[in-house]
MDAnalysis code that builds the backbone (N, CA, C; Angstrom):
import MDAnalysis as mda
import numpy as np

u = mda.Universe.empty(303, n_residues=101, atom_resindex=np.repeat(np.arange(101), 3), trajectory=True)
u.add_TopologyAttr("name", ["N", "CA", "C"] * 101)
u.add_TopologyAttr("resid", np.arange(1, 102))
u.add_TopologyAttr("resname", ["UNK", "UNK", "UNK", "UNK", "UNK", "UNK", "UNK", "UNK", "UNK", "UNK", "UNK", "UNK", "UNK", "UNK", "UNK", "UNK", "UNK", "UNK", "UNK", "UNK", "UNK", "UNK", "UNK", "UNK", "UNK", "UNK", "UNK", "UNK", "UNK", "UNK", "UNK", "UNK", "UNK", "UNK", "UNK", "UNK", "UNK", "UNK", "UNK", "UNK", "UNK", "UNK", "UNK", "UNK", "UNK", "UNK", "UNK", "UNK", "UNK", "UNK", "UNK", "UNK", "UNK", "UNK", "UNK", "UNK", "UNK", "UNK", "UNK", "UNK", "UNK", "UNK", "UNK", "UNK", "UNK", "UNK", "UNK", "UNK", "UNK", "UNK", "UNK", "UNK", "UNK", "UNK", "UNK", "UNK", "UNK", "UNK", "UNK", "UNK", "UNK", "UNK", "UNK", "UNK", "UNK", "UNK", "UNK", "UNK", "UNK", "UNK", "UNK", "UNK", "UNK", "UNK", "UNK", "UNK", "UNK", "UNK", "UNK", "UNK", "UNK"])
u.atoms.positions = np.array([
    [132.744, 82.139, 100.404],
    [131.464, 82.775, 100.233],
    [131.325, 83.901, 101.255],
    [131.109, 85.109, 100.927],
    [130.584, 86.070, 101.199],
    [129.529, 86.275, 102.245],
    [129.612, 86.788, 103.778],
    [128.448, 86.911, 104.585],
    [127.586, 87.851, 103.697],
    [126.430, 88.030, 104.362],
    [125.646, 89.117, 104.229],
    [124.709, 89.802, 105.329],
    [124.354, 91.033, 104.938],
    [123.829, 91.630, 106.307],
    [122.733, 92.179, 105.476],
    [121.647, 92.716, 106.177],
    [120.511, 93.370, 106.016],
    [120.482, 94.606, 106.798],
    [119.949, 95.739, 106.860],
    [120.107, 96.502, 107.898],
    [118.367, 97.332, 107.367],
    [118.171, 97.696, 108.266],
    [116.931, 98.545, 107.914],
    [115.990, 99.203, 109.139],
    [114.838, 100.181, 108.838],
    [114.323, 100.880, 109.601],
    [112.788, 100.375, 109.411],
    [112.221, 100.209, 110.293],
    [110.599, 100.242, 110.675],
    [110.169, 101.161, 111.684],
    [108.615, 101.875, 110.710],
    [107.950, 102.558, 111.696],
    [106.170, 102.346, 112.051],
    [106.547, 102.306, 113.461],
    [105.227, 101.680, 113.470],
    [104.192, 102.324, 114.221],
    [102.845, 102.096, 113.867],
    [101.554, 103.348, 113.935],
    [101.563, 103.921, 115.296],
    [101.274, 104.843, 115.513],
    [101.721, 105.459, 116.927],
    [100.876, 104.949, 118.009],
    [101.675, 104.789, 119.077],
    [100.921, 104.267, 120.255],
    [101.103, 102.691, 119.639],
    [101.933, 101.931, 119.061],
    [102.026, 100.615, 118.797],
    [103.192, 100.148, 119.207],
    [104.389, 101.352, 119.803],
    [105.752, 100.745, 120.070],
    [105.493, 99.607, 121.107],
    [105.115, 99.521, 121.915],
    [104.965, 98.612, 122.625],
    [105.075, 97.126, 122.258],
    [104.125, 97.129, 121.497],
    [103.188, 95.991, 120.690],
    [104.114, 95.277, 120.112],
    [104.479, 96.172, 119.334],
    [105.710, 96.433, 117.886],
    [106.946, 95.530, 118.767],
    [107.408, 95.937, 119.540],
    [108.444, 95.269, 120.302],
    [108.005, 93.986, 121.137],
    [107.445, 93.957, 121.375],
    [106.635, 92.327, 121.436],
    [107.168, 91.511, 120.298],
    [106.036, 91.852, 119.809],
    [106.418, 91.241, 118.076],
    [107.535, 90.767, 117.746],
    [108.367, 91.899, 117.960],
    [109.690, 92.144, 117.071],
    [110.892, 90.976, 118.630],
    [110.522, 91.542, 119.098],
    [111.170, 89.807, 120.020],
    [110.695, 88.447, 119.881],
    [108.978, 88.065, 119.568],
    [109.391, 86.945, 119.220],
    [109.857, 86.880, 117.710],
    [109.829, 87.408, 116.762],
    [110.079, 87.436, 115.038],
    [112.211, 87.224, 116.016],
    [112.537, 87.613, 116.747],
    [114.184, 86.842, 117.020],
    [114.034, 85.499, 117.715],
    [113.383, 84.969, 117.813],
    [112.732, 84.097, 118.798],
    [112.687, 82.891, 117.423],
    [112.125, 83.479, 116.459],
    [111.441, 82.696, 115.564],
    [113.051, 82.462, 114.431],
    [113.695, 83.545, 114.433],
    [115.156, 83.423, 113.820],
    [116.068, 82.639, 114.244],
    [116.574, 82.098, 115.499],
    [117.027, 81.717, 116.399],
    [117.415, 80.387, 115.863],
    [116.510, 79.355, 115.782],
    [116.564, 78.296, 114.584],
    [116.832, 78.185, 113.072],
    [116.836, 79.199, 112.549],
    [117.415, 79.261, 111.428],
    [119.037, 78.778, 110.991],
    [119.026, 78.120, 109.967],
    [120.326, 77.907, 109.853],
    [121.191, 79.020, 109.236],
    [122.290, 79.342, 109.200],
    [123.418, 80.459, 108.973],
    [122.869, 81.788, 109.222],
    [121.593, 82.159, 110.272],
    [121.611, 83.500, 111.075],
    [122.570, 83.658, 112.528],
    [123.651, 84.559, 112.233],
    [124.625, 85.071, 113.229],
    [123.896, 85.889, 114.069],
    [123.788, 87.026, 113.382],
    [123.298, 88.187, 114.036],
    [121.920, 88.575, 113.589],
    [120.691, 88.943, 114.958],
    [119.570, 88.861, 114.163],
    [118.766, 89.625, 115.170],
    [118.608, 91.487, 114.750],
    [118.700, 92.143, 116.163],
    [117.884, 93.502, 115.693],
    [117.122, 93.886, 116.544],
    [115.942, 94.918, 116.584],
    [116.749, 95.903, 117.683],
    [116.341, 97.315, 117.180],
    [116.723, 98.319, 118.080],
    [115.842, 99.499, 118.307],
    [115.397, 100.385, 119.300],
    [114.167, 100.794, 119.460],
    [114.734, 102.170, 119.844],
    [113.846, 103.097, 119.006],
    [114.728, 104.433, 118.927],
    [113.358, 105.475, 119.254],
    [113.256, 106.541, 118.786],
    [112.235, 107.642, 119.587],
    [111.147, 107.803, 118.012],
    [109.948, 107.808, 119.116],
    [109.172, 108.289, 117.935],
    [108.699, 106.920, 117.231],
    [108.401, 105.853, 118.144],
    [108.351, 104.248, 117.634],
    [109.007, 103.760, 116.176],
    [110.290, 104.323, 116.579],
    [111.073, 104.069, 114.960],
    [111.844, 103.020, 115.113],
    [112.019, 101.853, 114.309],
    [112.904, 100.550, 115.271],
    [113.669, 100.422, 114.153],
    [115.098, 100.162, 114.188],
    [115.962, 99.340, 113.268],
    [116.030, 98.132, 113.638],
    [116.669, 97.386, 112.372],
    [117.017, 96.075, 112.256],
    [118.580, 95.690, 111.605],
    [119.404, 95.111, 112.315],
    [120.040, 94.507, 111.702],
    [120.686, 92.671, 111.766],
    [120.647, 92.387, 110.959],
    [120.489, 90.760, 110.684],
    [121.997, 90.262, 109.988],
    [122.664, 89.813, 110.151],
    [123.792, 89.066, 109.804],
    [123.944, 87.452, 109.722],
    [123.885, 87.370, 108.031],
    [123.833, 85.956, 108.128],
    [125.205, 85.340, 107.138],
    [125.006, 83.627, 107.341],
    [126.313, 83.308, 106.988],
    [126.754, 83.573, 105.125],
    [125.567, 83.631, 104.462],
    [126.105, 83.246, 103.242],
    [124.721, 83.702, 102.649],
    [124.598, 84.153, 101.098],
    [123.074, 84.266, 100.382],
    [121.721, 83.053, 101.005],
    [122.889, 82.176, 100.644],
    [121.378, 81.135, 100.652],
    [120.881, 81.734, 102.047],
    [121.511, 81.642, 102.854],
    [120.533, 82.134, 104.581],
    [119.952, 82.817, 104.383],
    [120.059, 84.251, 103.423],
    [119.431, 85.200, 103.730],
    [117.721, 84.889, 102.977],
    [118.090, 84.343, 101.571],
    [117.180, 84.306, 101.137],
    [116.269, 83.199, 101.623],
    [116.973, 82.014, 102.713],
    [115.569, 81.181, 103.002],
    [115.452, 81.895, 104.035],
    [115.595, 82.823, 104.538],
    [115.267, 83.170, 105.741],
    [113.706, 84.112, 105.831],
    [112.915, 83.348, 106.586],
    [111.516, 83.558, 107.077],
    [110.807, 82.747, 106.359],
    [111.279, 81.380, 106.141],
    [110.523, 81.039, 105.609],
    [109.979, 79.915, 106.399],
    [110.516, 79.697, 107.642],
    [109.935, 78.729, 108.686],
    [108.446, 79.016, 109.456],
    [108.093, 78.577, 109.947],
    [106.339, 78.725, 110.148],
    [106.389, 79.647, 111.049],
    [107.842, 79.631, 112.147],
    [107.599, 80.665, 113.636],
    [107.557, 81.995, 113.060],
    [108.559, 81.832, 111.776],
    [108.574, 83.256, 111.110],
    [107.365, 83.970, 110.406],
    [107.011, 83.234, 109.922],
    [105.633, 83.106, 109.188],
    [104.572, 83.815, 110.115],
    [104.557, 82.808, 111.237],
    [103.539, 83.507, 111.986],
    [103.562, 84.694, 113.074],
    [104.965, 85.026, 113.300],
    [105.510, 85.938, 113.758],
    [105.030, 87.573, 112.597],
    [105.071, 87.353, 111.420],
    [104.879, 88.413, 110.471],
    [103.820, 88.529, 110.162],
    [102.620, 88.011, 110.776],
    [100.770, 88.202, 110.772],
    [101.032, 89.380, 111.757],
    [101.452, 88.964, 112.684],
    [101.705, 89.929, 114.078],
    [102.164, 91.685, 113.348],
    [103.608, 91.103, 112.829],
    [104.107, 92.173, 112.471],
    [103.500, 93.422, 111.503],
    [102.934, 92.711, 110.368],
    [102.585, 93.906, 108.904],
    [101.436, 94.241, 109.754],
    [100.364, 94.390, 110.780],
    [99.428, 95.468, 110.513],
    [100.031, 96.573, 111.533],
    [100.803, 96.449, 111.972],
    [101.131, 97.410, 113.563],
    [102.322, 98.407, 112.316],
    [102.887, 98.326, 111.144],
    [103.666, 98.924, 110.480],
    [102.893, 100.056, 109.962],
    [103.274, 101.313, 110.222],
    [102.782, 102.927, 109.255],
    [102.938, 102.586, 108.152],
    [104.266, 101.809, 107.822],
    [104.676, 102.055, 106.327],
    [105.153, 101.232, 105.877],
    [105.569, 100.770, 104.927],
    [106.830, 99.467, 104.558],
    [107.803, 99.813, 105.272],
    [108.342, 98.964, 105.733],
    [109.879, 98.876, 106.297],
    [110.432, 99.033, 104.767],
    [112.018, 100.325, 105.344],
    [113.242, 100.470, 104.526],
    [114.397, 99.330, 104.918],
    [114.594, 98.214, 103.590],
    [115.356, 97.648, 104.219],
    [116.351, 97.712, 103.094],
    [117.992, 97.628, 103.327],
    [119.392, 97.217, 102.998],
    [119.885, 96.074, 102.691],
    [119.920, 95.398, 101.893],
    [120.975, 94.644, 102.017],
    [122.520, 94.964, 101.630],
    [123.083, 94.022, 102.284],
    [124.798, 94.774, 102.350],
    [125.757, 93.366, 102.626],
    [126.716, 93.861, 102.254],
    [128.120, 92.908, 102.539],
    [128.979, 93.571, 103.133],
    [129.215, 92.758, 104.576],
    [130.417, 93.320, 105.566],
    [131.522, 92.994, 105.134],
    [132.084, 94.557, 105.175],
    [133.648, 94.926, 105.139],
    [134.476, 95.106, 106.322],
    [134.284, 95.204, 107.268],
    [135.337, 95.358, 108.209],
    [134.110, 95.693, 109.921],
    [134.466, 94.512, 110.690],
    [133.318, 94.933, 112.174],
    [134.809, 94.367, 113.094],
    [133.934, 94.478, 114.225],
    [134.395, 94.433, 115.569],
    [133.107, 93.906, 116.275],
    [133.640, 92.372, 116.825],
    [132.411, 91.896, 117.522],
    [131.781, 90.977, 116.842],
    [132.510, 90.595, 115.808],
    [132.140, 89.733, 115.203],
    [132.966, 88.842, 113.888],
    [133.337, 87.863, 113.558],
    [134.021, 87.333, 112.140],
    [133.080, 87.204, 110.596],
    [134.077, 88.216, 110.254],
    [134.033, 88.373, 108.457],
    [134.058, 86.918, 107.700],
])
């Protein structure tokens, strides 16, 4: 079975990066317990623009994934501090470093 990855961009209302990154540490906080999440990682870029990328073991992970209560309540936090919908990816890794396929 096939990993899978997610990758994607969030932007959030100005003057909220702060906040936003709060958030967005415990929402890994709240992943952490999940079963078949590898990789599960926020990155904070200019202009409060944050990526995400998430690496998990197999479909089923991806799709139960957020569905535990920390997650749950981690994403009250999250959707009002967002400008916009998050752009998100899903994808299947072909070839990394830093990690097993």
């Amino acid at each position: 079975m096939s990993k899978v990855s997610m990758i994607g961009t969030i932007r959030c209302q100005e003057g909220k990066g702060d906040e936003m990154a709060a958030v967005l540490a415990t929402m890994v906080d709240a992943a952490a317990g999940e079963p078949g999440c590898e990789i599960y990682s926020y990155h904070r870029g200019p202009d409060d623009t944050f990526w995400f990328f998430a690496l998990m073991s197999n479909e089923e992970a991806m799709k139960s994934h957020g569905q535990s209560e920390a997650m749950q309540a981690a994403m009250q936090d999250f959707m009002p501090l967002m400008a916009e919908p998050p752009q998100m990816s899903p994808a299947t890794p072909i070839a990394a470093l830093g990690f097993d396929l």
